[in-house]
GUDRENLO-712423 format. One record per residue: x, y, z of N, C-alpha, C in turn; residue in three letters. Coordinates in steps of 0.02 Angstrom, whole numbers, padded with zeros to 5 digits. Example, Ala and Ser with C-alpha at 12.3 -4.5 7.8 and 13.67 -1.06 7.14 Angstrom:
% GUDRENLO-712423
<atom n_x="00660" n_y="-00284" n_z="00390" ca_x="00615" ca_y="-00225" ca_z="00390" c_x="00660" c_y="-00165" c_z="00390" kegu="ALA"/>
<atom n_x="00642" n_y="-00112" n_z="00354" ca_x="00684" ca_y="-00053" ca_z="00357" c_x="00645" c_y="00002" c_z="00394" kegu="SER"/>
END
This chain:
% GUDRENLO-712423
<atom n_x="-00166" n_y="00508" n_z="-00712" ca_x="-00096" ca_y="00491" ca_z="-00719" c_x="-00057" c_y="00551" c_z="-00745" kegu="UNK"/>
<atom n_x="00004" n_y="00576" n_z="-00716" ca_x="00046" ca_y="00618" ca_z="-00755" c_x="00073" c_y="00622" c_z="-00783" kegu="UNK"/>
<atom n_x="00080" n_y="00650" n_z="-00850" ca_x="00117" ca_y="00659" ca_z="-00908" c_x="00189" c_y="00677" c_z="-00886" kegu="UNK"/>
<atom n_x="00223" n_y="00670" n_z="-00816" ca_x="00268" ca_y="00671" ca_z="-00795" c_x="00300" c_y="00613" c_z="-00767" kegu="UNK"/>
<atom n_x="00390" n_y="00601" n_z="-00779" ca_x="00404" ca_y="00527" ca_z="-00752" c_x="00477" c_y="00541" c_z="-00709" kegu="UNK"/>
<atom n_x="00463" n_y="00534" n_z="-00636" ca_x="00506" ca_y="00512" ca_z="-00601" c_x="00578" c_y="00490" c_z="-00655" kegu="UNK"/>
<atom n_x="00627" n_y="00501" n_z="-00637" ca_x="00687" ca_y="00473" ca_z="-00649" c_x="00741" c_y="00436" c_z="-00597" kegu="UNK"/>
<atom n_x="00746" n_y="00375" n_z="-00609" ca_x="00800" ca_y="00332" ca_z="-00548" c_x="00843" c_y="00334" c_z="-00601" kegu="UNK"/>
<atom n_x="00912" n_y="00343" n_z="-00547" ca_x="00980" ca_y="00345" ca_z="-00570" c_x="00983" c_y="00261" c_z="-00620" kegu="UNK"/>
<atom n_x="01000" n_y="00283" n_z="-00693" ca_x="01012" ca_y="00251" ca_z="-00723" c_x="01052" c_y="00182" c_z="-00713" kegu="UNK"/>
<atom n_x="01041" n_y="00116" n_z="-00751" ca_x="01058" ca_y="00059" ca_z="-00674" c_x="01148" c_y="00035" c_z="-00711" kegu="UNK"/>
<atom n_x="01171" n_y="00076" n_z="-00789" ca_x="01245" ca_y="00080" ca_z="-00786" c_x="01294" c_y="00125" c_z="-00740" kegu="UNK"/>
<atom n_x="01240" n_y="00184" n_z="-00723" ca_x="01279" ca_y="00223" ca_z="-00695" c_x="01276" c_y="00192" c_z="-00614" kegu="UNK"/>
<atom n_x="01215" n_y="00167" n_z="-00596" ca_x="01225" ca_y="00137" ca_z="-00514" c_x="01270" c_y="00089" c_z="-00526" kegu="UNK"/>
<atom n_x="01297" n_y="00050" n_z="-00570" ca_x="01351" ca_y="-00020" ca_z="-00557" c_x="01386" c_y="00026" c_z="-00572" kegu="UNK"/>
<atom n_x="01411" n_y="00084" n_z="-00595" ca_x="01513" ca_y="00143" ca_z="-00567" c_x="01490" c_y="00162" c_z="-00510" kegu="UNK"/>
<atom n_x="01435" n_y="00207" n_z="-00497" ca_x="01421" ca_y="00223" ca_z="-00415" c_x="01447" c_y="00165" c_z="-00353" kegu="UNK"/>
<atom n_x="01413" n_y="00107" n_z="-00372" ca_x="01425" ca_y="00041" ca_z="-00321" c_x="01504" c_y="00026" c_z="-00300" kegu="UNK"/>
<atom n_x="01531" n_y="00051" n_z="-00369" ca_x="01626" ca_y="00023" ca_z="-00372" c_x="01661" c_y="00099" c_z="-00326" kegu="UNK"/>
<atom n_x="01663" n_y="00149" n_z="-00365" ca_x="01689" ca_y="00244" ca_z="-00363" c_x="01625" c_y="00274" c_z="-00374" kegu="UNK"/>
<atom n_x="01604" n_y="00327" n_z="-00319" ca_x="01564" ca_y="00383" ca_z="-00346" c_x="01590" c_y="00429" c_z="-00381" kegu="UNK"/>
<atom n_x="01542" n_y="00474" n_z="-00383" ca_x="01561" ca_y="00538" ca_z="-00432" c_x="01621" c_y="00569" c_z="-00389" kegu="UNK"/>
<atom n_x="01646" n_y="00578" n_z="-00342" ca_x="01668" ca_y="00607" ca_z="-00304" c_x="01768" c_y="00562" c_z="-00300" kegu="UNK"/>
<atom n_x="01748" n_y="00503" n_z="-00313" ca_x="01820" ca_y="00484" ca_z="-00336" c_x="01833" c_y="00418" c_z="-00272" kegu="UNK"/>
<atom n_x="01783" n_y="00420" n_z="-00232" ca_x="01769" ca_y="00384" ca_z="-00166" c_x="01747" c_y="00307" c_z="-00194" kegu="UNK"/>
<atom n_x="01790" n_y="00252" n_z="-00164" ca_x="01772" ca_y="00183" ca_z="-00155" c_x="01670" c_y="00189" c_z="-00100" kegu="UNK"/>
<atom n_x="01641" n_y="00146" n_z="-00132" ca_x="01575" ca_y="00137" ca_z="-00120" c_x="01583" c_y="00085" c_z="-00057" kegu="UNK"/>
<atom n_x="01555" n_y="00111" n_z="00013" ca_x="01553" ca_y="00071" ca_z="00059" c_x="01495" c_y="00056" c_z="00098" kegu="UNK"/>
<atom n_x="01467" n_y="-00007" n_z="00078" ca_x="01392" ca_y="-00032" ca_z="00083" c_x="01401" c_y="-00045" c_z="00162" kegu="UNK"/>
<atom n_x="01329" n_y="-00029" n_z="00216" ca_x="01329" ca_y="-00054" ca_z="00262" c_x="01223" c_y="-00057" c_z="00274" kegu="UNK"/>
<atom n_x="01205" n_y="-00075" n_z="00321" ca_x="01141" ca_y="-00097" ca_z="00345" c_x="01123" c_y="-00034" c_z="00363" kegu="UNK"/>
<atom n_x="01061" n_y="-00015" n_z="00326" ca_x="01009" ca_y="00022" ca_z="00361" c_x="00996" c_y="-00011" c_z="00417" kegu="UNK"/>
<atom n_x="00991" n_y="00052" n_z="00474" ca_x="00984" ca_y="00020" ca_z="00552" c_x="00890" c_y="00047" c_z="00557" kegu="UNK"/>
<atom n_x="00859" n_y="00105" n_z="00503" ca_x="00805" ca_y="00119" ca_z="00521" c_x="00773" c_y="00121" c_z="00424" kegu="UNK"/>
<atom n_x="00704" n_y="00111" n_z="00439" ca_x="00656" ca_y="00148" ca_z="00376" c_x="00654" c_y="00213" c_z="00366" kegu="UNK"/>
<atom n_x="00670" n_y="00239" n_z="00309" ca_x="00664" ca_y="00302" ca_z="00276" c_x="00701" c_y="00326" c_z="00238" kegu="UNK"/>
<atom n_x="00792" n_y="00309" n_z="00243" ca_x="00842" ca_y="00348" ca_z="00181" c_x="00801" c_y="00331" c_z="00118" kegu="UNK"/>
<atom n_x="00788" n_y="00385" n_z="00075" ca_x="00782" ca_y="00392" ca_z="00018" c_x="00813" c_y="00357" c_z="-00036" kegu="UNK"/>
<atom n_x="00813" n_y="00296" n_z="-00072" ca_x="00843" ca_y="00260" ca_z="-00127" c_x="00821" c_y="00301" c_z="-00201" kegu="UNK"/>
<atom n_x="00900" n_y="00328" n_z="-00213" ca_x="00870" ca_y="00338" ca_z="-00279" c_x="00889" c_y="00293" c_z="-00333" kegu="UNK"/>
<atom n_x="00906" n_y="00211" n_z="-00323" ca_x="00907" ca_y="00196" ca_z="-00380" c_x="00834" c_y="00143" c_z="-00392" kegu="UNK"/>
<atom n_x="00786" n_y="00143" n_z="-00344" ca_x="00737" ca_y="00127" ca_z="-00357" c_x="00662" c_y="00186" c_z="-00306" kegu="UNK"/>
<atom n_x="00702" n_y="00237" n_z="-00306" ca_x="00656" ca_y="00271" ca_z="-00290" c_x="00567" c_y="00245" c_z="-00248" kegu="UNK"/>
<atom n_x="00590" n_y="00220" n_z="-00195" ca_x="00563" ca_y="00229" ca_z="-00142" c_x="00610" c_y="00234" c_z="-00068" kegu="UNK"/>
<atom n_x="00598" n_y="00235" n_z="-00010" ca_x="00622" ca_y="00228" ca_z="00051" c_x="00665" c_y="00148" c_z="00073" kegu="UNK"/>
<atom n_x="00716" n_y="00173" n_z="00115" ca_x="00755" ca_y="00082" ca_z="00124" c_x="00703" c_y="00065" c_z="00198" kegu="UNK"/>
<atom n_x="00713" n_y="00013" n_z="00181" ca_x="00676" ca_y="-00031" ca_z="00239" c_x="00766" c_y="-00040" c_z="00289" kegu="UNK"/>
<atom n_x="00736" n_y="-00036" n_z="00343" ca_x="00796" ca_y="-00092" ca_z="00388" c_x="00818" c_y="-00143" c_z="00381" kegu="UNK"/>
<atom n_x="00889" n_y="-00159" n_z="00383" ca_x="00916" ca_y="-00204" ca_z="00355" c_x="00945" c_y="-00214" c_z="00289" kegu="UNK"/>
<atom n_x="00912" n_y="-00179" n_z="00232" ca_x="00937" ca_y="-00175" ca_z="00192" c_x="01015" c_y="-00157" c_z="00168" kegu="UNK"/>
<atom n_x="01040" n_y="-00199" n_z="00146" ca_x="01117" ca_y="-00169" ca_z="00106" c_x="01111" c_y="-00102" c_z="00068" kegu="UNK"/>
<atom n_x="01117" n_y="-00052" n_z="00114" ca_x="01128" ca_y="00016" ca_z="00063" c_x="01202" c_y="00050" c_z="00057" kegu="UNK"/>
<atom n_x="01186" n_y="00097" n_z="00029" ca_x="01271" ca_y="00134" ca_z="00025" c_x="01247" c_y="00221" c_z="00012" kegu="UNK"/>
<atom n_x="01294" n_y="00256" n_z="00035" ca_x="01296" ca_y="00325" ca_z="00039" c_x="01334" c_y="00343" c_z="-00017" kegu="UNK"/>
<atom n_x="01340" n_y="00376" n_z="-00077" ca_x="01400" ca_y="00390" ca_z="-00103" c_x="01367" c_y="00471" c_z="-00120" kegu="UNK"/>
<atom n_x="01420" n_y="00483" n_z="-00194" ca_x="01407" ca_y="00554" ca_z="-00190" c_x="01402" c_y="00536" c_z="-00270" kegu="UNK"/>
<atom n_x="01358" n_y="00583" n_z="-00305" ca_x="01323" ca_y="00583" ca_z="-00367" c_x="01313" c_y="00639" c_z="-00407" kegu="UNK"/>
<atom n_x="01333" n_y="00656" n_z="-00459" ca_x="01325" ca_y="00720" ca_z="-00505" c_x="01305" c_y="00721" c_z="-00550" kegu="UNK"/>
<atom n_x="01217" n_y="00731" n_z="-00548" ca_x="01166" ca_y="00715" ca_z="-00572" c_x="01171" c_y="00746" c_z="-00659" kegu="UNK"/>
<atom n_x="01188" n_y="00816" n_z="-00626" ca_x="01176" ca_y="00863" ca_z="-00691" c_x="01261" c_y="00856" c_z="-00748" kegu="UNK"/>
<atom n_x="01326" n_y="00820" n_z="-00726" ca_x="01375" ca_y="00780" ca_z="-00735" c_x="01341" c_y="00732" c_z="-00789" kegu="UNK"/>
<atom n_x="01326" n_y="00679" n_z="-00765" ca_x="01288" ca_y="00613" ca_z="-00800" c_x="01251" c_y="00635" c_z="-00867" kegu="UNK"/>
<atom n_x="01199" n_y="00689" n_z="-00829" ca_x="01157" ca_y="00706" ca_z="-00912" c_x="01206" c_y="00745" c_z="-00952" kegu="UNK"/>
<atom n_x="01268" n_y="00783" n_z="-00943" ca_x="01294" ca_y="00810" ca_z="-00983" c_x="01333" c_y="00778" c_z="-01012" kegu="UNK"/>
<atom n_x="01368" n_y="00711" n_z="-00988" ca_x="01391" ca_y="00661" ca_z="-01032" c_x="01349" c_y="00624" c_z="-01092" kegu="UNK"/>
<atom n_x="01281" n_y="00639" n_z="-01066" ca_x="01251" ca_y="00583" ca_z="-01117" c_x="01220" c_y="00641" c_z="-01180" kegu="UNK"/>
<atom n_x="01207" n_y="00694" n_z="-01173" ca_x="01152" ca_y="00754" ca_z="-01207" c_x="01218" c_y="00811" c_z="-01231" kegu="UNK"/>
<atom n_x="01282" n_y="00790" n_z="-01201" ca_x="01350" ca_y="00838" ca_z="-01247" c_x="01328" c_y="00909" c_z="-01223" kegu="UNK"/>
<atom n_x="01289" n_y="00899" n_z="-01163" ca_x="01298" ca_y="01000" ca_z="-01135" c_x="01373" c_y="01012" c_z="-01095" kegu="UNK"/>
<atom n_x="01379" n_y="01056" n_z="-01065" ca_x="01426" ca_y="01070" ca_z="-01029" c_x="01402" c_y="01133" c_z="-00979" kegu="UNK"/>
<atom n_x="01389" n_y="01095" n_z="-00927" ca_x="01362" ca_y="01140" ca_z="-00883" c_x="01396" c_y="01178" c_z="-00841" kegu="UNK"/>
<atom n_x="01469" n_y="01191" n_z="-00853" ca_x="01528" ca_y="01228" ca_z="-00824" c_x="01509" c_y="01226" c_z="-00739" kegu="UNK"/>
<atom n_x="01524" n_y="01266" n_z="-00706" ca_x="01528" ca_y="01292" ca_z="-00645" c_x="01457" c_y="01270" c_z="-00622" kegu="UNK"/>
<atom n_x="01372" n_y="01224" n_z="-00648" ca_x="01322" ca_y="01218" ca_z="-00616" c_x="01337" c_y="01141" c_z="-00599" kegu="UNK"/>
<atom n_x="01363" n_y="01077" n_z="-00619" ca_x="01377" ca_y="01032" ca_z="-00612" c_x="01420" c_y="01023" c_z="-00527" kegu="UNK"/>
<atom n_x="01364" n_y="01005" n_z="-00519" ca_x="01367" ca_y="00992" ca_z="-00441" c_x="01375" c_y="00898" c_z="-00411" kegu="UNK"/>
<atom n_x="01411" n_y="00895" n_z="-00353" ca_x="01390" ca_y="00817" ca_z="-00345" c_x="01350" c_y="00824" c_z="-00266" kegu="UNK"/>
<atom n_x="01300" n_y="00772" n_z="-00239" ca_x="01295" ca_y="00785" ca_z="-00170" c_x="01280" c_y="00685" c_z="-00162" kegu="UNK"/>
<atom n_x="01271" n_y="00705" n_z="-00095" ca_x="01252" ca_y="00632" ca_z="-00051" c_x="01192" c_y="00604" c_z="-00087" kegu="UNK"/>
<atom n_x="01173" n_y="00526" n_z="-00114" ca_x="01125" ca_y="00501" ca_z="-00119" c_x="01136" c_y="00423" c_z="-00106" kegu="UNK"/>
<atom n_x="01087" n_y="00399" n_z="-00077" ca_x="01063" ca_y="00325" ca_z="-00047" c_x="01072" c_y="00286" c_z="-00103" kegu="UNK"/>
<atom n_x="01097" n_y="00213" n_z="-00121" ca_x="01057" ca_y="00174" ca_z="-00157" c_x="01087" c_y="00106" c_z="-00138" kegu="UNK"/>
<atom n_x="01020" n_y="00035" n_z="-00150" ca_x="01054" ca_y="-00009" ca_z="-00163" c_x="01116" c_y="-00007" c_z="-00140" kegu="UNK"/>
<atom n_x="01164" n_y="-00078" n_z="-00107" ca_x="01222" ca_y="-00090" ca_z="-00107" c_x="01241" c_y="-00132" c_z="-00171" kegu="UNK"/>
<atom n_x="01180" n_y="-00174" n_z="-00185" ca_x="01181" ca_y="-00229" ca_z="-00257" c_x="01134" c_y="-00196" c_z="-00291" kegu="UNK"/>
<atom n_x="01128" n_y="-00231" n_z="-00348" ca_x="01077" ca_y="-00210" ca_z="-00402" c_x="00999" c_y="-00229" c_z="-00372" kegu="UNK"/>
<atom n_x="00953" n_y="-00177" n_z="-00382" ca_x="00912" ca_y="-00186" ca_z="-00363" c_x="00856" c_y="-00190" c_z="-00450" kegu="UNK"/>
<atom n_x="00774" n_y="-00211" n_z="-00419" ca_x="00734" ca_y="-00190" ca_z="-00478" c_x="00728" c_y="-00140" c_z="-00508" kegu="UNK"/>
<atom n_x="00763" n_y="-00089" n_z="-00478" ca_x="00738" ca_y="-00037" ca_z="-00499" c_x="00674" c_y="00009" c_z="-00479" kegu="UNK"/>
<atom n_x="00651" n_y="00058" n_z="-00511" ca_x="00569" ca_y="00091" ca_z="-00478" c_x="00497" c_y="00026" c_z="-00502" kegu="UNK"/>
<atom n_x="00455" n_y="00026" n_z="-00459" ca_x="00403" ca_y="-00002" ca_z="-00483" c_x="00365" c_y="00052" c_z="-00524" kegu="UNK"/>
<atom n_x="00326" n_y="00021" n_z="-00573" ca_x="00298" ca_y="00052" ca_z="-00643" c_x="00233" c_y="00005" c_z="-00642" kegu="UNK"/>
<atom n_x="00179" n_y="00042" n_z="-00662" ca_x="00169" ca_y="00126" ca_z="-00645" c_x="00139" c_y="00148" c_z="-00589" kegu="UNK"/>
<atom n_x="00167" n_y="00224" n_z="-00577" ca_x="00147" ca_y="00236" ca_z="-00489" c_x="00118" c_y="00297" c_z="-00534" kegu="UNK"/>
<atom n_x="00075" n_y="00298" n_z="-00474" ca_x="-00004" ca_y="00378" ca_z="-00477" c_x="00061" c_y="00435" c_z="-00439" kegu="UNK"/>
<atom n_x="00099" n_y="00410" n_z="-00384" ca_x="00143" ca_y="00457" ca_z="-00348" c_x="00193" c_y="00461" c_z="-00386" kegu="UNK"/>
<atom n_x="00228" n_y="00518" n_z="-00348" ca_x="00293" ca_y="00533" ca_z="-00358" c_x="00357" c_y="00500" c_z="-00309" kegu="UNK"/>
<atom n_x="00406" n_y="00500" n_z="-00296" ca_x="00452" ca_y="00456" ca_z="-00238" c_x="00428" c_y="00530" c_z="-00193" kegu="UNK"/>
<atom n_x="00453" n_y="00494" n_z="-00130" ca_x="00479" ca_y="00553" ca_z="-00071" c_x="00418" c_y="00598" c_z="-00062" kegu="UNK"/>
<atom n_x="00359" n_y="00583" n_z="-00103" ca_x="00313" ca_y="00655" ca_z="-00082" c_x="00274" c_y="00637" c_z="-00017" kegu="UNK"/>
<atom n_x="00258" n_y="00696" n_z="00024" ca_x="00249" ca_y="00709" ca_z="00112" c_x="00229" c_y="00789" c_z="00076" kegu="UNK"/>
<atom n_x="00168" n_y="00772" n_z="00116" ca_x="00131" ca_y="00843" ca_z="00099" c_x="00169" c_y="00883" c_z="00160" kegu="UNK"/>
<atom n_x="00184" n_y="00952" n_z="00144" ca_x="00229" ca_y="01006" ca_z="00195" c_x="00294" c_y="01007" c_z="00182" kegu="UNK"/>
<atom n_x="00311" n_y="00935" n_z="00135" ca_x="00396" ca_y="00918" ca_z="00114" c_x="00426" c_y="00981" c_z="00080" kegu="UNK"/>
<atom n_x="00472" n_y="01018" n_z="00089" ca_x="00485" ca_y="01068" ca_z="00040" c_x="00540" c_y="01027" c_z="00006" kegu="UNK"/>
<atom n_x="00522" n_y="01068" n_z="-00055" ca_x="00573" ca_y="01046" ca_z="-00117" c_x="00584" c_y="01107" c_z="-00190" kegu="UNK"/>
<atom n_x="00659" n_y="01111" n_z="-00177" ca_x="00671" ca_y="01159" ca_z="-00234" c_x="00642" c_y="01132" c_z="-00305" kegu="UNK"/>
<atom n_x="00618" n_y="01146" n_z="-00338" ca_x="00612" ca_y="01102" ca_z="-00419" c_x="00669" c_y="01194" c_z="-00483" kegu="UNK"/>
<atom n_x="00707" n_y="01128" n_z="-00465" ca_x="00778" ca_y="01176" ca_z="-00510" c_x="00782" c_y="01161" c_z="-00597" kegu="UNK"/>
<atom n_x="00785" n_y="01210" n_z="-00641" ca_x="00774" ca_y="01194" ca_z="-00713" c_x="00822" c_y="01214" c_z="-00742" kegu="UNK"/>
<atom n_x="00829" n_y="01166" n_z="-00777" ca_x="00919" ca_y="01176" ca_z="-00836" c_x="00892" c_y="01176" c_z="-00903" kegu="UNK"/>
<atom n_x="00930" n_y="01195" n_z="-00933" ca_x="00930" ca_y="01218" ca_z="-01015" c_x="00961" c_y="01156" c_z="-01032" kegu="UNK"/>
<atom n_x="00983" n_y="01147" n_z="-01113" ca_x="00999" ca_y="01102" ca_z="-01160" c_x="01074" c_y="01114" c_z="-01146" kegu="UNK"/>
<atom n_x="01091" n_y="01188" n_z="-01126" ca_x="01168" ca_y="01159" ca_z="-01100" c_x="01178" c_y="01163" c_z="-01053" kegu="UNK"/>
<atom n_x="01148" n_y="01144" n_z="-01019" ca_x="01155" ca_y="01106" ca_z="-00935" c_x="01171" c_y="01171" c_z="-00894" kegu="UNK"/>
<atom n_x="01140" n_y="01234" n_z="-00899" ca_x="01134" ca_y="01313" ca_z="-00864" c_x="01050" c_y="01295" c_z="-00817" kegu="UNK"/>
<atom n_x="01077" n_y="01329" n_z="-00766" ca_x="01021" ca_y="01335" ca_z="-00734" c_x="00986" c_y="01394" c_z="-00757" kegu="UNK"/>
<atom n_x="00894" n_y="01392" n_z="-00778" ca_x="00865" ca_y="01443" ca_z="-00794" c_x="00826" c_y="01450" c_z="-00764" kegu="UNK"/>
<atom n_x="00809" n_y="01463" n_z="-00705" ca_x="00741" ca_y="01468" ca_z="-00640" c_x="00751" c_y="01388" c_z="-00617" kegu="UNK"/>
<atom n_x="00691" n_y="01431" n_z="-00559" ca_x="00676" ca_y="01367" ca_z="-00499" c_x="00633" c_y="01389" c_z="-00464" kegu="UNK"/>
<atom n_x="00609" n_y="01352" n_z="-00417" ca_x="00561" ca_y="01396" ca_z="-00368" c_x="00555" c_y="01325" c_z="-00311" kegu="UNK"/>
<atom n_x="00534" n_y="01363" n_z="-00275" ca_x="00547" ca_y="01327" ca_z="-00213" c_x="00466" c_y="01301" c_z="-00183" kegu="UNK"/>
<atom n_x="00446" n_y="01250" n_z="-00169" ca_x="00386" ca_y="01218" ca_z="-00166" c_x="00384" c_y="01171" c_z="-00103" kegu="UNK"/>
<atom n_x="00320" n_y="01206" n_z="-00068" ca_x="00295" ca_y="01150" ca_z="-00006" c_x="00247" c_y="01128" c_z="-00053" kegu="UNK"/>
<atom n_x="00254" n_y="01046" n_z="-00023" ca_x="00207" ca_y="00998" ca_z="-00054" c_x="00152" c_y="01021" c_z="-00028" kegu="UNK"/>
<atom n_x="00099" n_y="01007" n_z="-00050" ca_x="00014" ca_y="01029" ca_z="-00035" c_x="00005" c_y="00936" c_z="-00002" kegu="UNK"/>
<atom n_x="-00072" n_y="00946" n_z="00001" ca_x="-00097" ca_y="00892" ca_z="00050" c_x="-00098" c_y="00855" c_z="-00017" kegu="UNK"/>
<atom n_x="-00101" n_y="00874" n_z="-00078" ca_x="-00120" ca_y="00814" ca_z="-00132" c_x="-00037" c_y="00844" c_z="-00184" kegu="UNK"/>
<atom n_x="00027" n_y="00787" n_z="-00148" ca_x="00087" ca_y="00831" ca_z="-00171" c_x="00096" c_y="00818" c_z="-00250" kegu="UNK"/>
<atom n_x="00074" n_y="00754" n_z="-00270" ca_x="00057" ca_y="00744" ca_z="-00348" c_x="00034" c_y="00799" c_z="-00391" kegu="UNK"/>
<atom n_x="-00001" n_y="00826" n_z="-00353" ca_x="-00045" ca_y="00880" ca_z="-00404" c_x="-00005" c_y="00936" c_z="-00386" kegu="UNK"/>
<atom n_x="00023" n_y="00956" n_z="-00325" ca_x="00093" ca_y="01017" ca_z="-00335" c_x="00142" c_y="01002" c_z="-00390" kegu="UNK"/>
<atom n_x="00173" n_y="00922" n_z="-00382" ca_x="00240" ca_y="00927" ca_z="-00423" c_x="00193" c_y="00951" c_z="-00470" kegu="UNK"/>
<atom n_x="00157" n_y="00916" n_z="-00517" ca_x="00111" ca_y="00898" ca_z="-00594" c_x="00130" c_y="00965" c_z="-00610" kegu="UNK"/>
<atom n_x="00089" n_y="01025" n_z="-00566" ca_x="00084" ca_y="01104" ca_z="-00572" c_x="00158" c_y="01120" c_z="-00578" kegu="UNK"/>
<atom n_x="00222" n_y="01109" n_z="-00533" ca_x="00290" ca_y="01154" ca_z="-00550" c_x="00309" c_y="01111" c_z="-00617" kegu="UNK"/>
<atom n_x="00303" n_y="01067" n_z="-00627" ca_x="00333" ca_y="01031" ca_z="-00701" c_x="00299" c_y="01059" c_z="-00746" kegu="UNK"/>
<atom n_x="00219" n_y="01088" n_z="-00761" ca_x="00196" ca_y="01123" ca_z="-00803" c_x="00199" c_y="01178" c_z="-00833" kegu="UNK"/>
<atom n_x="00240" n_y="01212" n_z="-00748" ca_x="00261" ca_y="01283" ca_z="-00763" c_x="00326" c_y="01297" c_z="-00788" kegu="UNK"/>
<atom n_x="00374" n_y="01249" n_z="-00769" ca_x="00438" ca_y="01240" ca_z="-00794" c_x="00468" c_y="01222" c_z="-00863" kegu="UNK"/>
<atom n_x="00396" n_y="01166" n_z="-00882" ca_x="00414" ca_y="01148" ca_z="-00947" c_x="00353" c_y="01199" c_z="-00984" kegu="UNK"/>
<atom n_x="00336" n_y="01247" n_z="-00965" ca_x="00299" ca_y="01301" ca_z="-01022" c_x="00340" c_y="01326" c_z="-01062" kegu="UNK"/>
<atom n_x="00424" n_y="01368" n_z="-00990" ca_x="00471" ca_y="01389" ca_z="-01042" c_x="00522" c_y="01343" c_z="-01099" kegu="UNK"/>
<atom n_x="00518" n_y="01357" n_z="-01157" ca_x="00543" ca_y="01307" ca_z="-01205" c_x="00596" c_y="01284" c_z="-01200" kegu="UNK"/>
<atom n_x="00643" n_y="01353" n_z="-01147" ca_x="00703" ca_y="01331" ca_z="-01125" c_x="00727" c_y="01271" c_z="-01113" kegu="UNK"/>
<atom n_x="00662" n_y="01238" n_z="-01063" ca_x="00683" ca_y="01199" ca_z="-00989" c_x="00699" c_y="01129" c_z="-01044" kegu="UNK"/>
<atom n_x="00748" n_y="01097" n_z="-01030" ca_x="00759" ca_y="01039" ca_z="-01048" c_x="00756" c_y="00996" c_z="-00996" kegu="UNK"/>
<atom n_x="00776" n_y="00997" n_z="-00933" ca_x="00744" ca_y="00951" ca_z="-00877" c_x="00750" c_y="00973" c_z="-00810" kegu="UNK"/>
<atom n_x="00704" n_y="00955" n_z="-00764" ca_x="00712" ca_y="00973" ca_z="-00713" c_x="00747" c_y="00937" c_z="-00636" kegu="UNK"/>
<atom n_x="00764" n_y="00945" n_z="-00593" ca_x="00799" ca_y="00924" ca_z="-00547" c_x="00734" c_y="00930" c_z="-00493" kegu="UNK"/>
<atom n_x="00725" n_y="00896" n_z="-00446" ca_x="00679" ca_y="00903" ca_z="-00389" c_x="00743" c_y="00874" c_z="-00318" kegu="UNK"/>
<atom n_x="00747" n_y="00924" n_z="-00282" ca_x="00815" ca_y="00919" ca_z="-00222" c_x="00765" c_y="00924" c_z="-00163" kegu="UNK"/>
<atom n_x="00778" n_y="00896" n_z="-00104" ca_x="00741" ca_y="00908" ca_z="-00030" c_x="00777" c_y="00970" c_z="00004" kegu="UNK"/>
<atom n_x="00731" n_y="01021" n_z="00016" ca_x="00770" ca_y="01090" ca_z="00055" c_x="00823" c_y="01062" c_z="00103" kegu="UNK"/>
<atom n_x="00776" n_y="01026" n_z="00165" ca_x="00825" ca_y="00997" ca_z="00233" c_x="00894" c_y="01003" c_z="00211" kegu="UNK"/>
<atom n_x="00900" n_y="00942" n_z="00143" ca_x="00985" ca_y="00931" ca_z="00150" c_x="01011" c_y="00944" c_z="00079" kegu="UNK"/>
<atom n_x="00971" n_y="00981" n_z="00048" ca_x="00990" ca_y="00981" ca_z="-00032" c_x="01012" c_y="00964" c_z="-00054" kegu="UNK"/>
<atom n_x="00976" n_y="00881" n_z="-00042" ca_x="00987" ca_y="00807" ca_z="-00079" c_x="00957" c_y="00812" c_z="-00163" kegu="UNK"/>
<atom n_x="01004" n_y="00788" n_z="-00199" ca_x="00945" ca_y="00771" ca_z="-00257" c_x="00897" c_y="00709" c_z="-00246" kegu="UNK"/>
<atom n_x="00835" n_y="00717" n_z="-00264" ca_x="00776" ca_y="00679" ca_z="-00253" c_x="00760" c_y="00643" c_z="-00319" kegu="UNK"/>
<atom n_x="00759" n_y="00676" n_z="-00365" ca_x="00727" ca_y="00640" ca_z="-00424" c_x="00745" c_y="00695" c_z="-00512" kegu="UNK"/>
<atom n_x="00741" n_y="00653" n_z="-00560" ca_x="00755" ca_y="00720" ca_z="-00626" c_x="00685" c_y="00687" c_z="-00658" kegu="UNK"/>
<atom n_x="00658" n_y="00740" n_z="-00687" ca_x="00603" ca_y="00757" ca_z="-00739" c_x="00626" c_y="00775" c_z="-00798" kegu="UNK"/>
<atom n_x="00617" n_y="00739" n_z="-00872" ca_x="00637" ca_y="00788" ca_z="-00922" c_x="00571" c_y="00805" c_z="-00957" kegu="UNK"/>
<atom n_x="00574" n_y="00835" n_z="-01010" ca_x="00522" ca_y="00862" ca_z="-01049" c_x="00476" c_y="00799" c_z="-01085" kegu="UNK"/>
<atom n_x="00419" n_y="00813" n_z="-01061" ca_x="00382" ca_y="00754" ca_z="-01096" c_x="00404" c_y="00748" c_z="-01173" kegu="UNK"/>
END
């Protein structure tokens, strides 16, 4: 098991996402027509049919409201999936990580305590992608800097998931 934990978008911040995203945009739920958009407020894949919604989300925004950094000019928002209603949330406890596909590339991006980006490195999943992330979270949280990490998909430099320091 990893001393590392997935993060789903917090479920106060998905009920403002559901109403206005980060972006200032009314939330407009419609049907997955296929399996696979990425849910990050329960971090696995939507099935078809499901009530989802597209909005826009500013990951490293949120933690700086709650932790009083100010991440000036790195506070970014992009596209993420979730729920149209409240969902369970992630199932607990998973051996995986969400979204891992061995060959998947994924930036794993690291911020400081005031929300500055301090390295990153860019990572194809291996055939066993658990034991890649395990390895970039080990290396990330060596420097004392890192207060948490961001994991984004290259393709669309979606945010995927946040890691903080054990």
């Amino acid at each position: 098991m990893s001393l590392y934990v997935a993060r789903a978008i917090p479920s106060p911040v998905l009920a403002e996402l559901r109403v206005t995203d980060d972006a200032g945009r009314a939330c407009v739920p419609f049907l997955a027509t296929e399996d696979g958009g990425p849910l990050r407020c329960c971090l696995r894949p939507a099935v078809a049919g499901e009530r989802i919604a597209l909005v826009s989300y500013a990951p490293l925004r949120r933690w700086a409201a709650e932790s009083g950094a100010e991440p000036g000019a790195y506070d970014e928002q992009g596209p993420v999936f979730i729920h149209a209603e409240e969902c369970e949330g992630p199932a607990r406890p998973s051996e995986a990580y969400p979204f891992e596909r061995a060959g998947a590339l994924r930036t794993v991006r690291r911020y400081d305590a005031a929300g500055r980006i301090v390295g990153g490195r860019l990572l194809e999943l291996p055939e066993t992608p658990r034991e890649g992330l395990d390895r970039a979270f080990e290396e990330a949280f060596a420097d004392p800097a890192v207060a948490l990490v961001h994991v984004r998909a290259v393709e669309y430099g979606c945010f995927q998931f946040e890691v903080r320091r054990p």
